[in-house]
ROVOKE-416637 format. One line per field, with one value per atom (N, C-alpha, C): x, y, z; residue number from 1; residue in three letters. Coordinates in Angstrom, 2 decimals. Each point is the difference from the previous one (the first is absolute). Example, Ala and Ser with C-alpha at 12.3 -4.5 7.8 and 13.67 -1.06 7.14 Angstrom:
% residues 2
xx: [13.19	-0.89	0.90	-0.35	0.82	-0.77] $
yy: [-5.69	1.19	1.20	1.05	1.19	1.09] $
zz: [7.80	0.00	0.00	-0.72	0.06	0.73] $
seq: [1	1	1	2	2	2] $
type: [ala	ala	ala	ser	ser	ser] $
//
This chain:
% residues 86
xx: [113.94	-1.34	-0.61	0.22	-0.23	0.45	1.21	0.48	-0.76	-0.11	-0.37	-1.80	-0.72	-1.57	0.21	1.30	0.10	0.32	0.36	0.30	-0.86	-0.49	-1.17	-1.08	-0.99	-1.26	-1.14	0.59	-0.84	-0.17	-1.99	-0.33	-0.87	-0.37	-1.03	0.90	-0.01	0.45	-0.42	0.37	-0.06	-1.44	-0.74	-1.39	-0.86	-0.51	-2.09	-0.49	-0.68	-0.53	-1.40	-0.20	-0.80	-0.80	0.06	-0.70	0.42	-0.66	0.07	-0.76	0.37	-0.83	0.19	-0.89	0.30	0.03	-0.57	-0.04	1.33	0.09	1.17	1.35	0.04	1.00	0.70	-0.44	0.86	-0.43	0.79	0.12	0.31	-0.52	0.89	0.21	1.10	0.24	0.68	-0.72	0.18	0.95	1.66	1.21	-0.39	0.61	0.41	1.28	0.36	1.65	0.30	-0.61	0.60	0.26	-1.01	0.04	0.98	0.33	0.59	0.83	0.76	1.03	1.33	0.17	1.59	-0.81	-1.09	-0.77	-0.55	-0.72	-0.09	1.07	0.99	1.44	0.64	-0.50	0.88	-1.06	-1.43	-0.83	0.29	0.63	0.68	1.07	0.71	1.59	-0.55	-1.29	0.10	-0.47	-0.94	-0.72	1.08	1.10	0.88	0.84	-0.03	0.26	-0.25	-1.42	-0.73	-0.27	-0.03	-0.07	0.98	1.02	0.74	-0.32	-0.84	-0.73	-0.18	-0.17	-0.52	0.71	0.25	0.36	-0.46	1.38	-0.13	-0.68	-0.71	-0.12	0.14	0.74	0.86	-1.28	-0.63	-0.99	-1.35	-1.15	-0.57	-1.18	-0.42	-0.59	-1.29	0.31	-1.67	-0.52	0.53	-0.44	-1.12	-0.93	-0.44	0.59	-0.52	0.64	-0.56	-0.49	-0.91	0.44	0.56	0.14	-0.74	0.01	-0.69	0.62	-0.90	0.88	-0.94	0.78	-0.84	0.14	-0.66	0.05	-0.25	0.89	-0.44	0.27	0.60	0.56	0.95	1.02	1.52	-0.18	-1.08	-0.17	-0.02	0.23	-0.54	1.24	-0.33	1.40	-0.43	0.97	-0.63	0.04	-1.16	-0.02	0.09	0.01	0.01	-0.44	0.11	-0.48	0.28	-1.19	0.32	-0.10	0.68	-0.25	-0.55	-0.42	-0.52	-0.11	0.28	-0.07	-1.45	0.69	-1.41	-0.74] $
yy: [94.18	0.43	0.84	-0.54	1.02	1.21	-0.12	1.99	0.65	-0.16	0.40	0.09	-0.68	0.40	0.64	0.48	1.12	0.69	0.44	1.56	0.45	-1.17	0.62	-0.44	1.04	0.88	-0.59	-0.56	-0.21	-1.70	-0.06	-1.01	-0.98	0.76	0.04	0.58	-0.99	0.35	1.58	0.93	1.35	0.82	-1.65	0.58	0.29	0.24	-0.27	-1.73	-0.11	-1.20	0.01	-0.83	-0.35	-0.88	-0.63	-1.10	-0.54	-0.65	-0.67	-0.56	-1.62	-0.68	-0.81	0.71	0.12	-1.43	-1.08	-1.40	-0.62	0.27	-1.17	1.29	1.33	0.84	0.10	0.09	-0.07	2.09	0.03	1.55	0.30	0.96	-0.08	1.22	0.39	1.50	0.54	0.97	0.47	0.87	-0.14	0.77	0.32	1.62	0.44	0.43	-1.35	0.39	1.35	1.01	1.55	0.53	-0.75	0.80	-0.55	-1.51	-0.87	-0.32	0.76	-0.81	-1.05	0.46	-0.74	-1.11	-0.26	-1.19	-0.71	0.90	-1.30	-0.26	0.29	-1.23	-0.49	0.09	-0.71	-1.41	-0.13	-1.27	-1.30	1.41	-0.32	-0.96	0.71	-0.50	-1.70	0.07	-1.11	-1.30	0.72	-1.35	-0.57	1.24	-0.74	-1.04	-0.38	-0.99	-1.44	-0.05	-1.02	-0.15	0.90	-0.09	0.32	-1.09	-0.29	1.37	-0.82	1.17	0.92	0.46	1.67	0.99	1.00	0.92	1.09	0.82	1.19	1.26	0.92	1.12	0.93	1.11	1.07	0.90	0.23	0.94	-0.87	0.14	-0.39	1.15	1.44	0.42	-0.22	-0.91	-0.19	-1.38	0.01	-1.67	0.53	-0.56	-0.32	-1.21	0.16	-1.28	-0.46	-1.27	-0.15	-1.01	0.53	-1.00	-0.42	-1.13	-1.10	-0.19	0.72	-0.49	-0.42	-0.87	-0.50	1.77	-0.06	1.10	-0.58	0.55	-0.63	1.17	-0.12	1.33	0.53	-0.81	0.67	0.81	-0.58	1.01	-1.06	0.27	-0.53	-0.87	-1.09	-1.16	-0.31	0.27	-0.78	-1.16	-0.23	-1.51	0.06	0.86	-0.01	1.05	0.23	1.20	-0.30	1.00	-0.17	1.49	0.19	1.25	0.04	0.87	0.42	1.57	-0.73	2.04	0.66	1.34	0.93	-0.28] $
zz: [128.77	-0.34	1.13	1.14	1.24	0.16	-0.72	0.15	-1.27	-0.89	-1.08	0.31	0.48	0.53	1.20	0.15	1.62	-0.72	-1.51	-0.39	-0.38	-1.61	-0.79	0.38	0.18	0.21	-1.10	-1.24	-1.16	0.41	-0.14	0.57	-1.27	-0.97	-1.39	-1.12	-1.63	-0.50	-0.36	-1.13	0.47	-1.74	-0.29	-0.49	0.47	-0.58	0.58	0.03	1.38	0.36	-0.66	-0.96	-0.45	-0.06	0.81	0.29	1.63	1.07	1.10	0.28	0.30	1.00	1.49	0.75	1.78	0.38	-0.71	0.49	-0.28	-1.06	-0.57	0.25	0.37	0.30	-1.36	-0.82	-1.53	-0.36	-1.12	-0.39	-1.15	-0.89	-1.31	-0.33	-0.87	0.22	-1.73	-0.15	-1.25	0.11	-0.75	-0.43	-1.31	-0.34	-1.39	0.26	-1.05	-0.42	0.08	-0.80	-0.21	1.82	0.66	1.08	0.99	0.31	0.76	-0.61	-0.95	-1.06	1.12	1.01	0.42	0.61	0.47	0.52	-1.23	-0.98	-1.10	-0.45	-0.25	-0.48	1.03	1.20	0.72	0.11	-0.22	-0.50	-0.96	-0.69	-1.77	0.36	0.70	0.34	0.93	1.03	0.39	-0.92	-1.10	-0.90	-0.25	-0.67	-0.82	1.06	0.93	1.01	-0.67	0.04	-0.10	-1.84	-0.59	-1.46	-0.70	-0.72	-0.58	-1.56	-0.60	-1.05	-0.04	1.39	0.25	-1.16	-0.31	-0.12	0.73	0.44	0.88	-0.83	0.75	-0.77	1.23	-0.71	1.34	-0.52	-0.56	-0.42	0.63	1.27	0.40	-0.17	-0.87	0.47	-0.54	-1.76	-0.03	-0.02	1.11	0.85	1.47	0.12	1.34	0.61	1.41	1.06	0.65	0.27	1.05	0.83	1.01	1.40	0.98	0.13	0.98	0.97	1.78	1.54	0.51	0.84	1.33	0.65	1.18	1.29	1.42	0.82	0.90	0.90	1.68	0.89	-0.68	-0.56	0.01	-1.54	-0.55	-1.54	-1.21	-1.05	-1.08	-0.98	-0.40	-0.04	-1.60	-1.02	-1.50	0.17	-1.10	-0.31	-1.64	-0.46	-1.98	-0.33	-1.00	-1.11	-1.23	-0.77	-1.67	0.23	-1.34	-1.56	-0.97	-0.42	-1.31	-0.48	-1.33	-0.80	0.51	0.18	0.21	-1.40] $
seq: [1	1	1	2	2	2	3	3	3	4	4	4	5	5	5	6	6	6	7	7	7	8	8	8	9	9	9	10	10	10	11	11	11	12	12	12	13	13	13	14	14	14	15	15	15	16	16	16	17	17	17	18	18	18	19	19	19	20	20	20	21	21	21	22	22	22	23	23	23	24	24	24	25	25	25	26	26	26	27	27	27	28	28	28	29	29	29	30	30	30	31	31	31	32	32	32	33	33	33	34	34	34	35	35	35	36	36	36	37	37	37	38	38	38	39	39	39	40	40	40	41	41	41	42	42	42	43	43	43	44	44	44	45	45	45	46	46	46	47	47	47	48	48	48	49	49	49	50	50	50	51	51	51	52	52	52	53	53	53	54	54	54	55	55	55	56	56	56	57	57	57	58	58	58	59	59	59	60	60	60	61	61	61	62	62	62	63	63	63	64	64	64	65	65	65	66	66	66	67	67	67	68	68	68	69	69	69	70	70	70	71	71	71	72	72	72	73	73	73	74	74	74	75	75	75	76	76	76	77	77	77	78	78	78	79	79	79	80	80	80	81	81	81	82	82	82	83	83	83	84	84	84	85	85	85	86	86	86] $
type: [unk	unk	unk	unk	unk	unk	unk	unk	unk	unk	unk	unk	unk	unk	unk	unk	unk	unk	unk	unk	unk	unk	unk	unk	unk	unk	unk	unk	unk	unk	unk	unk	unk	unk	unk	unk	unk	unk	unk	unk	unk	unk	unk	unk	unk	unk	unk	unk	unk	unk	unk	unk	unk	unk	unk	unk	unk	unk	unk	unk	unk	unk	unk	unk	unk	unk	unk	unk	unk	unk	unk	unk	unk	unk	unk	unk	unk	unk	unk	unk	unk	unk	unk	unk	unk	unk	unk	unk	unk	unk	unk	unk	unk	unk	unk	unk	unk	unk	unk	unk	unk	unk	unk	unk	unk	unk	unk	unk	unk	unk	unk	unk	unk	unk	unk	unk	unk	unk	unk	unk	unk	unk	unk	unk	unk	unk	unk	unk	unk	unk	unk	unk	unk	unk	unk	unk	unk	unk	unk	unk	unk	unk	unk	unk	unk	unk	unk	unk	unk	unk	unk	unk	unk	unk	unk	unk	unk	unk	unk	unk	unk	unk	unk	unk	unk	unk	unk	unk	unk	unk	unk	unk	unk	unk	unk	unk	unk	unk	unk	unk	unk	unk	unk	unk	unk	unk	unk	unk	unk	unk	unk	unk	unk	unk	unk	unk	unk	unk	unk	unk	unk	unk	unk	unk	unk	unk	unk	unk	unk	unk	unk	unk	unk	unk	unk	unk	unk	unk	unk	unk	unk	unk	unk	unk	unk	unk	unk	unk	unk	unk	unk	unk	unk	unk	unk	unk	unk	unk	unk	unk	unk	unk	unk	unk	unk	unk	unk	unk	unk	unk	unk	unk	unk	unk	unk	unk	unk	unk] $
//
């Protein structure tokens, strides 16, 4: 994990932050599939981890995304996200 935060540069997933709060250090950040397509299925790819049921969809673009990080120095850490159709 140490070499890999010594290459990549990317510290925030790669939407618009839409929301922050400075007390509790939490963040939430608005993805469009059309635009972040290889990051929204790679979300996809982790639900399906934890959700048996899931079904995959390789077509993410008329989905929004909304991810939930802590933040701290080293940058911004998920804690969850949902989707939904535009």
């Amino acid at each position: 994990l140490k070499r890999h935060y010594g290459k990549c540069k990317i510290r925030h997933p790669p939407g618009d932050e839409i929301y922050r709060d400075e007390e509790s250090r939490m963040a939430v950040f608005e993805l469009d599939g059309s635009k972040s397509k290889f990051y929204c299925q790679n979300l996809c790819y982790l639900a399906k981890f934890f959700l048996d049921h899931k079904t995959l969809h390789f077509d993410v673009d008329p989905f929004l995304f909304y991810v939930f990080c802590e933040f701290d120095e080293r940058g911004y850490h998920i804690f969850g996200f949902f989707s939904k159709e535009k």
